[in-house]
C-alpha positions as CSV (number, residue, x, y, z in Angstrom):
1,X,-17.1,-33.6,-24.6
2,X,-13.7,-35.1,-24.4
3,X,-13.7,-39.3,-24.7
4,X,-11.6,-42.4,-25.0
5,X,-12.7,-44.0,-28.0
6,X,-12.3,-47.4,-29.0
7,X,-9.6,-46.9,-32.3
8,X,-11.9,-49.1,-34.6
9,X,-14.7,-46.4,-34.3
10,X,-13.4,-43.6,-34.5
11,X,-10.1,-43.9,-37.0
12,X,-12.1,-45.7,-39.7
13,X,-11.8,-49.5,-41.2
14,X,-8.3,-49.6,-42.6
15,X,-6.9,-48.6,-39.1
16,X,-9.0,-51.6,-37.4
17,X,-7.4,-54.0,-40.5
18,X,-4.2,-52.4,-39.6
19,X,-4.8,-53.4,-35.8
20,X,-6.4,-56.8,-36.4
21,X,-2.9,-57.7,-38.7
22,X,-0.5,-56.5,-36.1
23,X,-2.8,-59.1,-33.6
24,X,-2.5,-62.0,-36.0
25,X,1.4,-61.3,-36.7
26,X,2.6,-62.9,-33.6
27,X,0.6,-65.9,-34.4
28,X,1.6,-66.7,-38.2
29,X,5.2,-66.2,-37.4
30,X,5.3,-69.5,-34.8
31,X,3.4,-71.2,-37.4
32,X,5.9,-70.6,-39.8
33,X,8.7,-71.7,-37.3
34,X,7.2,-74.9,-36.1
35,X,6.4,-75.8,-39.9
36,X,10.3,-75.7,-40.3
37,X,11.3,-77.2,-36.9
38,X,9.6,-80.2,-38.7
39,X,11.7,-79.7,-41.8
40,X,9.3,-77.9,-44.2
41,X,10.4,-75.5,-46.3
42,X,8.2,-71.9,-48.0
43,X,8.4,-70.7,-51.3
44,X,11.6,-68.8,-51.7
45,X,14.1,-70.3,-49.4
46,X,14.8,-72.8,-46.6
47,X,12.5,-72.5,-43.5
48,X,15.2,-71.8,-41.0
49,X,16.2,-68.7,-43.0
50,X,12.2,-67.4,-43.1
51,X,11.9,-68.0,-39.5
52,X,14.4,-65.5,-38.5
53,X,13.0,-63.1,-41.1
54,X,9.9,-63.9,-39.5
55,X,11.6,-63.0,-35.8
56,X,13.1,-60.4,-37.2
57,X,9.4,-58.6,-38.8
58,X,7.9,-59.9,-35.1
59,X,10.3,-57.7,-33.4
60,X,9.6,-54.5,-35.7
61,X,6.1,-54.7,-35.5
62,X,6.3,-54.8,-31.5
63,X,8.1,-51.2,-31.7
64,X,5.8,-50.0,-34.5
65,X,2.9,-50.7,-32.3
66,X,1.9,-48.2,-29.8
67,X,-1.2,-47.6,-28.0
68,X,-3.8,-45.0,-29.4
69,X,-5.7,-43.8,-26.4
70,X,-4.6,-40.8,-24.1
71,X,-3.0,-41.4,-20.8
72,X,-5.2,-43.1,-18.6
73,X,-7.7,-40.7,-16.9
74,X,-7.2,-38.1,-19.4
75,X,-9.1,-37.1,-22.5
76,X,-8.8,-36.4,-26.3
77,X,-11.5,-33.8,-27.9
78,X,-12.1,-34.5,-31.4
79,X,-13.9,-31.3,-33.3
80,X,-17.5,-32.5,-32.3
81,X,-16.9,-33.0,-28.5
82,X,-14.3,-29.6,-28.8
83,X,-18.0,-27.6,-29.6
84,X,-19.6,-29.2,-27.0
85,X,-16.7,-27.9,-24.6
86,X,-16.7,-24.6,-25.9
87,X,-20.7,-24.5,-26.1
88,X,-20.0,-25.3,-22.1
89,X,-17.5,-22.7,-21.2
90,X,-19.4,-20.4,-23.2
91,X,-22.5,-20.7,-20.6
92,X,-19.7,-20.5,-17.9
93,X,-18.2,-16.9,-19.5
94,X,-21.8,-15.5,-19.9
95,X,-22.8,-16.2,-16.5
96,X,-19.6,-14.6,-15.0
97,X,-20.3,-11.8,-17.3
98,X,-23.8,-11.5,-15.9
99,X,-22.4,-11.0,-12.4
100,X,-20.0,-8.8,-13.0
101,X,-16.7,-11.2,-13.1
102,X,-13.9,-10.6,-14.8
103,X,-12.0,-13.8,-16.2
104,X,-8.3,-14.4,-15.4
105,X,-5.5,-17.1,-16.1
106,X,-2.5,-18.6,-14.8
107,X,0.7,-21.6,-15.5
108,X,-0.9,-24.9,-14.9
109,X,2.6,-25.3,-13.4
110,X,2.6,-24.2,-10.0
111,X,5.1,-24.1,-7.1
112,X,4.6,-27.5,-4.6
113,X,5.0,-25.8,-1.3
114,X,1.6,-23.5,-2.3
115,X,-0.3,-27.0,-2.0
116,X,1.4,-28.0,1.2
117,X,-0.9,-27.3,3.9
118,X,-0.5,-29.6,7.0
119,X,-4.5,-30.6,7.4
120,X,-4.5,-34.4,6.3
121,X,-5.9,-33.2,3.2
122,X,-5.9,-35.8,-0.1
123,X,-4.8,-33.2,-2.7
124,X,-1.2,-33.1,-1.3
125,X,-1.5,-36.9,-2.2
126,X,-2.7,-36.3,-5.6
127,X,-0.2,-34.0,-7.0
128,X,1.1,-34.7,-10.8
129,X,4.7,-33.2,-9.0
130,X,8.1,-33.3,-9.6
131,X,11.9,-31.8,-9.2
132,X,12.5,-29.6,-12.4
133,X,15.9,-29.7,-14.6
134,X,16.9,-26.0,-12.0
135,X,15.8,-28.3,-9.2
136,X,12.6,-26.8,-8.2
137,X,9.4,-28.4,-6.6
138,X,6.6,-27.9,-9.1
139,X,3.0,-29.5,-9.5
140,X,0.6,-29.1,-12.4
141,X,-2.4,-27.5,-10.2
142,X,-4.3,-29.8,-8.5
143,X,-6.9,-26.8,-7.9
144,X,-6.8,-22.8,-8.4
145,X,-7.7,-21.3,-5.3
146,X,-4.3,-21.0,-3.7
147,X,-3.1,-19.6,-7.4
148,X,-5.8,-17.0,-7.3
149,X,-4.3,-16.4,-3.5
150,X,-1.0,-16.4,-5.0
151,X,-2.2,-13.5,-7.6
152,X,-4.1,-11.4,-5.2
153,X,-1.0,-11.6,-2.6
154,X,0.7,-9.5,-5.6
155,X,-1.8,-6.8,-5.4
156,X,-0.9,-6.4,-1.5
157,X,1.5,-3.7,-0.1
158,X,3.1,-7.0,2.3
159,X,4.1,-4.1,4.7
160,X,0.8,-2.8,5.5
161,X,-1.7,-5.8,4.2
162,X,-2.9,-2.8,2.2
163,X,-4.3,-4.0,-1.4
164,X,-3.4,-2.1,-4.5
165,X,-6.6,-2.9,-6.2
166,X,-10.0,-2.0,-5.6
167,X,-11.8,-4.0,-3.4
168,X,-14.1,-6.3,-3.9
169,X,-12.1,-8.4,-6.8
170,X,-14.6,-10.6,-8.9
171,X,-12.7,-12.8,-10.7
172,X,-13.5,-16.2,-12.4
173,X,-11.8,-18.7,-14.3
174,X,-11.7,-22.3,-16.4
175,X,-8.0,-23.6,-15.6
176,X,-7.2,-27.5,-16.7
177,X,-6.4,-29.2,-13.2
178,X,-4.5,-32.0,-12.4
179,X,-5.0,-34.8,-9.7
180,X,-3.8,-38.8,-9.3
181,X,-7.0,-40.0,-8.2
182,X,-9.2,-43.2,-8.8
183,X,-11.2,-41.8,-12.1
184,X,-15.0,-42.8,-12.2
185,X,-17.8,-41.2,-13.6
186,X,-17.7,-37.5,-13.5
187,X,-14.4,-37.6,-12.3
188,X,-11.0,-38.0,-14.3
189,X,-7.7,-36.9,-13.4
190,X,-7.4,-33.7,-15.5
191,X,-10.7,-31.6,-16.0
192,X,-11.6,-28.0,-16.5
193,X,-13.0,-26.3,-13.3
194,X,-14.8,-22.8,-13.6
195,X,-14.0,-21.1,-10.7
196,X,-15.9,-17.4,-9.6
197,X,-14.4,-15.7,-6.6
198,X,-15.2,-12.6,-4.6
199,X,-12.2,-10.9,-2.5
200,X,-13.1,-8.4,-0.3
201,X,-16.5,-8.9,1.0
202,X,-17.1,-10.3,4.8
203,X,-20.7,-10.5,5.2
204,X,-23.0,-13.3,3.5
205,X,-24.3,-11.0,0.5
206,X,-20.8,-12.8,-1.4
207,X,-22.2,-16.3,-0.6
208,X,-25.9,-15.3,-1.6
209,X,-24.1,-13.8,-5.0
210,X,-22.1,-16.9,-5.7
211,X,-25.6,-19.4,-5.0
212,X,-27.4,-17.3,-7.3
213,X,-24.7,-17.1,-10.0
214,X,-24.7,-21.3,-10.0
215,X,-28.9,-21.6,-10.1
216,X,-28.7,-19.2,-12.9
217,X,-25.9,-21.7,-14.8
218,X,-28.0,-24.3,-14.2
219,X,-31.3,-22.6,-15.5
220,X,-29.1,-21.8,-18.7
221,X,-28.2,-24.7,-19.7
222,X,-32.1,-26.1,-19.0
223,X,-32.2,-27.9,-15.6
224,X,-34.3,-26.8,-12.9
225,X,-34.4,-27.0,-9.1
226,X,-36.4,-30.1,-9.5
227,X,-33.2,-31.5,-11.5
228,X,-30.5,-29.9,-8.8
229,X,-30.3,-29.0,-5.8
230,X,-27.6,-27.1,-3.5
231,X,-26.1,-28.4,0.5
232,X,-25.2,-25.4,2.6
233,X,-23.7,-25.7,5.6
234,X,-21.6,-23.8,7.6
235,X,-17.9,-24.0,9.3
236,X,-18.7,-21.7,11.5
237,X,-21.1,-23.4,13.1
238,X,-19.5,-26.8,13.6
239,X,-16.6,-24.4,15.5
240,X,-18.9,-23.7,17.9
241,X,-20.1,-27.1,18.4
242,X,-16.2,-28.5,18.3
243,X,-15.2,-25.3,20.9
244,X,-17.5,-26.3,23.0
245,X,-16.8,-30.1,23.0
246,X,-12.9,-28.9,24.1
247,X,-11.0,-28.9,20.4
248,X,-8.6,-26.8,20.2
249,X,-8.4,-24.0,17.3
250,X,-5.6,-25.1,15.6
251,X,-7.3,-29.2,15.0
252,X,-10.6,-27.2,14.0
253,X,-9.3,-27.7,10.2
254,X,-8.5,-31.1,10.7
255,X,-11.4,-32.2,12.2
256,X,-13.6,-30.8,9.2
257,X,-11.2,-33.0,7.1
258,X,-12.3,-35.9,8.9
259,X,-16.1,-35.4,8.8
260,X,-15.8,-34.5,5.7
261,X,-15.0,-38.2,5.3
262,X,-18.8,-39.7,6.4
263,X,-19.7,-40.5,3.6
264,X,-16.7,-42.6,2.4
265,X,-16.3,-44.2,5.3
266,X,-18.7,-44.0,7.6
267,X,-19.2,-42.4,11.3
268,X,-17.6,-45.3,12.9
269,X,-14.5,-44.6,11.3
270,X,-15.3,-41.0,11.5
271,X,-15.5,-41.7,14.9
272,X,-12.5,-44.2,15.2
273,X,-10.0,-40.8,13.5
274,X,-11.0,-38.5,15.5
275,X,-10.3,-39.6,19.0
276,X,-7.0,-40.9,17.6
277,X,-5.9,-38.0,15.2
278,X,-7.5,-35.3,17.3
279,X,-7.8,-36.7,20.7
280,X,-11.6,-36.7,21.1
281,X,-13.8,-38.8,23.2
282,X,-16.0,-41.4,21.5
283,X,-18.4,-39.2,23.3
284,X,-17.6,-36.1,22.0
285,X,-17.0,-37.5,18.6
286,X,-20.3,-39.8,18.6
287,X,-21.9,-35.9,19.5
288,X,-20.7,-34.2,16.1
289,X,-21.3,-37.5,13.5
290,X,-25.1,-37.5,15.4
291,X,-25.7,-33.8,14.2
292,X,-24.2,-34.3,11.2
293,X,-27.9,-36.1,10.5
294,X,-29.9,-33.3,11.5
295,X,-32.4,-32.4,8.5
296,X,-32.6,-28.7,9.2
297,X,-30.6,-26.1,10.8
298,X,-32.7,-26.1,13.9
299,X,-32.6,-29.2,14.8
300,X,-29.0,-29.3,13.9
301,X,-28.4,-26.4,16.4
302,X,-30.2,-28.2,19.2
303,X,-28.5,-32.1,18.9
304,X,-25.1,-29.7,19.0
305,X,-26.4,-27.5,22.1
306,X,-25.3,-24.1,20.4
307,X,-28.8,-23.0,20.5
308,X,-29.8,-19.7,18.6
309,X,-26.0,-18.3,18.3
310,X,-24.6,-16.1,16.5
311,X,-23.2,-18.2,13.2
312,X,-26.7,-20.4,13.3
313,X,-28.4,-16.8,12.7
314,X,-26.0,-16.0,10.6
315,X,-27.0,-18.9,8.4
316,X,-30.3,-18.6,8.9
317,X,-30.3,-15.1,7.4
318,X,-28.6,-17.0,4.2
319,X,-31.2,-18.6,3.5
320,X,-34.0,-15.7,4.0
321,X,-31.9,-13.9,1.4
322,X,-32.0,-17.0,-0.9
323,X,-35.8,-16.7,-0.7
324,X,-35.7,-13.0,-1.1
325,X,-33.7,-13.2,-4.6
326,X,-36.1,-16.1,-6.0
327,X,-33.8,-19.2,-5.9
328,X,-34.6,-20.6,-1.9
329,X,-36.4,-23.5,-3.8
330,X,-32.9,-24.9,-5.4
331,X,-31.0,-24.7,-1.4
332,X,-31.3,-27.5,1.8
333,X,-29.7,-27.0,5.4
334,X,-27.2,-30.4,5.4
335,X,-25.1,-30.5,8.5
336,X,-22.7,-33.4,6.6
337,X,-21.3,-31.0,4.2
338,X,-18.2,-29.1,5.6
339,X,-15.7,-29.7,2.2
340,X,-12.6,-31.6,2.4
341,X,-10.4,-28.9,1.8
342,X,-8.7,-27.0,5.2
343,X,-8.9,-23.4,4.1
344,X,-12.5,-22.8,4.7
345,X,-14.0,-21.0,7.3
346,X,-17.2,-19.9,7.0
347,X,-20.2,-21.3,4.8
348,X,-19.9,-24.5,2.4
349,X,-22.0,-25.8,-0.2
350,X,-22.1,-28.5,-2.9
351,X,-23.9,-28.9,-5.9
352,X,-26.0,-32.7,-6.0
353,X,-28.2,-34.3,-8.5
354,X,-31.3,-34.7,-7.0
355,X,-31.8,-38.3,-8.4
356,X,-28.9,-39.1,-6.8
357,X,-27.1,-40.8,-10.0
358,X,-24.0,-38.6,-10.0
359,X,-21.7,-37.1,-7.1
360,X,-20.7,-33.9,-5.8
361,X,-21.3,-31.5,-9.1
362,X,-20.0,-27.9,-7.4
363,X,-18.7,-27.3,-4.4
364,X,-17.5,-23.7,-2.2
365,X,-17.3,-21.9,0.7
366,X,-15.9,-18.4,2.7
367,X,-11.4,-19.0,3.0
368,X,-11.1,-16.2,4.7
369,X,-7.7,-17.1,6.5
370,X,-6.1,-18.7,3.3
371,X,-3.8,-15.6,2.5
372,X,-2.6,-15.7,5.5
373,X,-0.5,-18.8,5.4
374,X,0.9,-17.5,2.6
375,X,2.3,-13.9,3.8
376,X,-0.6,-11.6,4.1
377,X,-0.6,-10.1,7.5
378,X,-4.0,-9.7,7.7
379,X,-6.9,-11.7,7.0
380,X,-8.8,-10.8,3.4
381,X,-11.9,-12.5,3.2
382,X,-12.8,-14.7,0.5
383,X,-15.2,-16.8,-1.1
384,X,-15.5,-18.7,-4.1
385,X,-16.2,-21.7,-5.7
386,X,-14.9,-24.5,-8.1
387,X,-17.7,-26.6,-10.9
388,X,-15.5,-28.8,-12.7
389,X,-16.0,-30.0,-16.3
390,X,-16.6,-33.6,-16.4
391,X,-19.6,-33.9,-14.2
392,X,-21.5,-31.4,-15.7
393,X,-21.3,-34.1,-18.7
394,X,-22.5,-36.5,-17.5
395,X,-24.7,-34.5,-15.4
396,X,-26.4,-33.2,-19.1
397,X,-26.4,-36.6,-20.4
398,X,-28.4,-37.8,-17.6
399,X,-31.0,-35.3,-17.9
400,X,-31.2,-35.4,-22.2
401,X,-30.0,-31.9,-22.1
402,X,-27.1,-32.2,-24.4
403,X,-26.9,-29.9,-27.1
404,X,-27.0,-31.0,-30.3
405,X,-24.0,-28.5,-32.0
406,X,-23.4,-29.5,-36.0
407,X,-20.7,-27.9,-37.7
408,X,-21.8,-25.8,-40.4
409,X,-20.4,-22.6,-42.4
410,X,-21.9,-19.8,-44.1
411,X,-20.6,-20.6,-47.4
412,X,-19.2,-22.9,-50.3
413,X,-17.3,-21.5,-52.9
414,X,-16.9,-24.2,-56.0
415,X,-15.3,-23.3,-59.1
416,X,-17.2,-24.9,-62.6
417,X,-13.8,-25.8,-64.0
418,X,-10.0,-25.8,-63.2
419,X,-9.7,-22.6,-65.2
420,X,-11.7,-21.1,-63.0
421,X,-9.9,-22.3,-59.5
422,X,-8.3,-19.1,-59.2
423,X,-11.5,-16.7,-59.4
424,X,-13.5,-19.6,-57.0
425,X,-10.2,-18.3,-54.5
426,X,-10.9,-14.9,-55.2
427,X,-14.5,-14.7,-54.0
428,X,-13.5,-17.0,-51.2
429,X,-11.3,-13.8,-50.2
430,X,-14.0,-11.5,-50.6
431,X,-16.7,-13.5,-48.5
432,X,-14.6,-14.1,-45.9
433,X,-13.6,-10.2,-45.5
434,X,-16.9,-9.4,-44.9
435,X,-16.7,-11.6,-42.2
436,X,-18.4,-15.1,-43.6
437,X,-17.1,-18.6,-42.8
438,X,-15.9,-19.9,-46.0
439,X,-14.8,-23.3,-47.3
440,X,-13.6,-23.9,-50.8
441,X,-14.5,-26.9,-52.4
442,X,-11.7,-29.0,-53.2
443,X,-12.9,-30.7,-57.0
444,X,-13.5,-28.4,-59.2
445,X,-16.0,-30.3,-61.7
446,X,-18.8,-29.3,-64.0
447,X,-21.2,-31.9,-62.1
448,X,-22.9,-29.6,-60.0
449,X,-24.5,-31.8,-58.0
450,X,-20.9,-33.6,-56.4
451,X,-20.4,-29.7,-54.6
452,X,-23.8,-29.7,-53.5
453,X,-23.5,-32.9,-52.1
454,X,-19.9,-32.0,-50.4
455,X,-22.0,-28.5,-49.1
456,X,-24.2,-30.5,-47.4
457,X,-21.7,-32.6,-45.3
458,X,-19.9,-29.7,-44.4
459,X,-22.8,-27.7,-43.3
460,X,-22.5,-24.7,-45.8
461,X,-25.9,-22.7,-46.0
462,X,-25.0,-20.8,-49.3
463,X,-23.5,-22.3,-52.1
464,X,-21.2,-19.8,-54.2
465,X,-21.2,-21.5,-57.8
466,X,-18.3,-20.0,-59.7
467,X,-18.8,-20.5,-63.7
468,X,-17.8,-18.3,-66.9
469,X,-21.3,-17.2,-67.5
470,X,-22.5,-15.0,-65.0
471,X,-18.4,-14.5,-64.0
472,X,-18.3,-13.0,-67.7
473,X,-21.2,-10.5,-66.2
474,X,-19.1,-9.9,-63.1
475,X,-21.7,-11.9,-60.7
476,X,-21.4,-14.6,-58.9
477,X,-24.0,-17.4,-58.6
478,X,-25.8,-18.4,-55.3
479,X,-28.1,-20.4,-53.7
480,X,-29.1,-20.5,-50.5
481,X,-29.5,-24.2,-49.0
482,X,-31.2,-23.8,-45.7
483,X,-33.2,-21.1,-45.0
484,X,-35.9,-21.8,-47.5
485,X,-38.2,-24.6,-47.9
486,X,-37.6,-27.1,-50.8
487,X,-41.1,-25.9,-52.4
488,X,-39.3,-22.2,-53.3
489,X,-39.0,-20.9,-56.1
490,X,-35.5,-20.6,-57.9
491,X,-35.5,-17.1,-58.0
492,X,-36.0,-16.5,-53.9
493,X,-33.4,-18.9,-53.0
494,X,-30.7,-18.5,-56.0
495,X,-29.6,-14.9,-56.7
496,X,-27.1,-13.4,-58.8
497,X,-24.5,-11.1,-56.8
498,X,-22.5,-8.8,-58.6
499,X,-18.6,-9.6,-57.2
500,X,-18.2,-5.9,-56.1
501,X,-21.1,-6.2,-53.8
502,X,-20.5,-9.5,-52.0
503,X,-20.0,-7.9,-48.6
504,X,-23.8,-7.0,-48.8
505,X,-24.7,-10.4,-50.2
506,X,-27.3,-11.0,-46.9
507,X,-29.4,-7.9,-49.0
508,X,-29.8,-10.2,-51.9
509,X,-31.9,-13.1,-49.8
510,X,-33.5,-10.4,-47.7
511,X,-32.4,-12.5,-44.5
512,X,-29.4,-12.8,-42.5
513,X,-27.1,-16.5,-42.7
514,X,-28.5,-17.9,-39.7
515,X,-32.0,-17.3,-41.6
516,X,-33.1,-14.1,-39.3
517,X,-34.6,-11.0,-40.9
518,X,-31.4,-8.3,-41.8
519,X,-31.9,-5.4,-39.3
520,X,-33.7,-7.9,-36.9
């Protein structure tokens, strides 16, 4: 997983010399100058002339020198932390797959005025945006759901809000996003986001689909509902409660912003924004922040006075279907989670460490009114939700869950002698068109034991030793490294493969590369 490395680990010793001169530079050149401000002279010419030499080499070395790390907030992935990412996104793709999602992409540059919805929101504050060289507004995407929203607009007959494509659309994706925000922990200002969305579907089955889809992510990469658990709440039935304390329907949106604010700053100022951005009572406002502490949905319901209604049934049945599919253990009722982002209307959840180390891991909810600000003339409904990258990390590192992922090939091909380079290339050739990973050592030597050495830092499990002898015979020489104890004989794990047969080399060993019986 991606990292900001200190330069001295992971560049190696000369770079850290290198550094550790260019530090020290500065200071022997004013040396050198005071020692001829008091008349002193170096080897090889008056000290006046070496001091502006000395300038001179000071000013050079301050262009030379640039810094090393990536932008601040951002990260680099060298190969081992690039297999951890992929191992990740892997488990991302195979879960989708399980569901039945199909995987889709995008620009990561994006229009501005997609992002520009008037709610208070802070992602319209955190936009990487600017005016290209034609003069246009564009952003690198902040987040993917109004992209998706963008897509599935162009699948609509705008005339008759008539879609093109089946319905329901299950699409997911792992976009890079982009936001100017403080970076902590879990949070940086570029990350990865797997996003799964269903289009289509207006009844809770989509939300008890999505909730299952994340428990079985979690399970796969080994954590448990001890380790995680999920918030649910719903929009829809804080609108009642806000409806009937008197706010209007077009400051429902903002007014979820602002509670979605309790726990950054607290229900004072919870309290404080709402009677002066939405023109609540401290009564009314004191109301909603007090049920906001309610531990299950019915209690919830009666500190709001919506009783038994229609969205706290709704709910309700959410979580009976939870139970139903076998993951009610990993879901709690929380009346505090309503998501800071204006487009939702219906249910919202989060994802939370249970230990309470880490923040927010996942987070979603029903948008079933997000098309229409952008042209649909009906409402579509929709539901989705966004996991990003970074806190899954840490998330894994917290629990000692992170995968251990070495690289490693399926062969070495090393030639006995430089007369023999060329053969060594032309097994390489015919290993890897029968589909093996192949490296080639890069010193061909008659000391065996240096390629053997070399396979084992590279991770080869079969060594293809390439010498006149058997090449004479038309075989080729190998021994297999790993998937046979030390204590083998010769003949089990070193076998003579004629070149012609190579692409049935796994036949020879009797077991597959990764050490599995052939046919297994």
């Amino acid at each position: 997983f991606g990292s900001r490395r200190d330069t001295t680990t992971t560049v190696g010793g000369g770079r850290a010399c290198a550094r550790l001169a260019l530090a020290l530079a500065p200071r022997l050149s004013r040396a050198r100058r005071a020692f001829a401000a008091m008349g002193g002279k170096e080897k090889g010419g008056e000290g006046k002339k070496d001091a502006k030499k000395e300038a001179k080499s000071e000013t050079a070395t301050k262009k030379a020198a640039i810094s090393l790390d990536p932008p601040s907030g951002t990260r680099d992935f060298f190969p081992e932390e690039y297999r951890q990412q992929r191992w990740l996104f892997g488990k991302f793709r195979e879960t989708a797959a399980l569901y039945g999602f199909q995987e889709y992409d995008a620009p990561v540059l994006e229009n501005v005025e997609l992002y520009k919805r008037k709610a208070g929101e802070e992602i319209t504050d955190q936009m990487y945006n600017f005016t290209d060289k034609e003069g246009a507004e564009v952003t690198l995407r902040p987040e993917m759901t109004p992209t998706l929203a963008r897509m599935v607009l162009n699948l609509m007959r705008i005339e008759t809000g008539e879609m093109a494509a089946l319905l329901p659309l299950k699409w997911f994706s792992i976009p890079q996003c982009w936001r100017f925000e403080t970076t902590q922990r879990g949070r940086k200002r570029e990350h990865y986001q797997w996003n799964m969305d269903i289009v289509g579907i207006s009844g809770i089955a989509a939300e008890v689909e999505l909730l299952s889809a994340v428990c079985t992510f979690f399970e796969s990469i080994g954590l448990t509902s001890k380790d995680v658990g999920l918030k649910v709440n719903s929009r829809k039935v804080l609108g009642a409660v806000t409806k009937k304390a008197g706010v209007p329907d077009d400051r429902f949106a903002e007014t979820c912003v602002i509670i979605d604010k309790l726990d950054k700053i607290g229900a004072e100022a919870v309290r404080k924004e709402l009677t002066e951005k939405v023109g609540l009572s401290d009564e009314v406002g004191k109301r909603l922040t007090d049920a906001t502490t309610a531990k299950t949905l019915d209690e919830f319901a009666e500190l709001a006075g919506v009783g038994d209604s229609e969205e706290v049934q709704e709910l309700r049945k959410l979580f009976e279907m939870a139970n139903d599919y076998g993951y009610g253990d990993w879901l709690i009722f929380d009346a505090s989670v309503v998501r800071g982002l204006a487009y939702y209307t219906g249910v919202v959840f989060e994802g939370f460490d249970r230990a309470g180390v880490l923040r927010a891991i996942c987070g979603g909810g029903r948008y079933d009114r997000l098309l229409t600000l952008y042209g649909s003339p009906k409402e579509i409904p929709c539901v989705g939700f966004g996991f990003g990258d970074c806190v899954v990390v840490e998330l894994l590192k917290e629990k000692n869950k992170t995968p251990v992922l070495r690289h490693h090939i399926d062969y070495l091909v090393a030639a006995y002698n430089q007369d023999m380079t060329g053969k060594a290339l032309s097994v390489a050739r015919r290993l890897r068109l029968a589909g093996k990973r192949v490296d080639v050592f890069p010193d061909p030597a008659k000391k065996v034991a240096r390629a053997f050495n070399y396979a084992d830092r590279v991770g080869a499990v079969r060594v293809a030793f390439v010498a006149p002898g058997e090449w004479d015979q038309g075989l080729v020489r190998i021994k297999d490294m790993r998937n046979f104890g030390q204590d083998a004989p010769d003949d089990v794990k070193q076998k003579d493969v004629p070149l012609d047969d190579l692409a049935n080399v796994d036949s020879y060993f009797g077991v597959a590369i990764d050490g599995s019986p052939l046919g297994a």
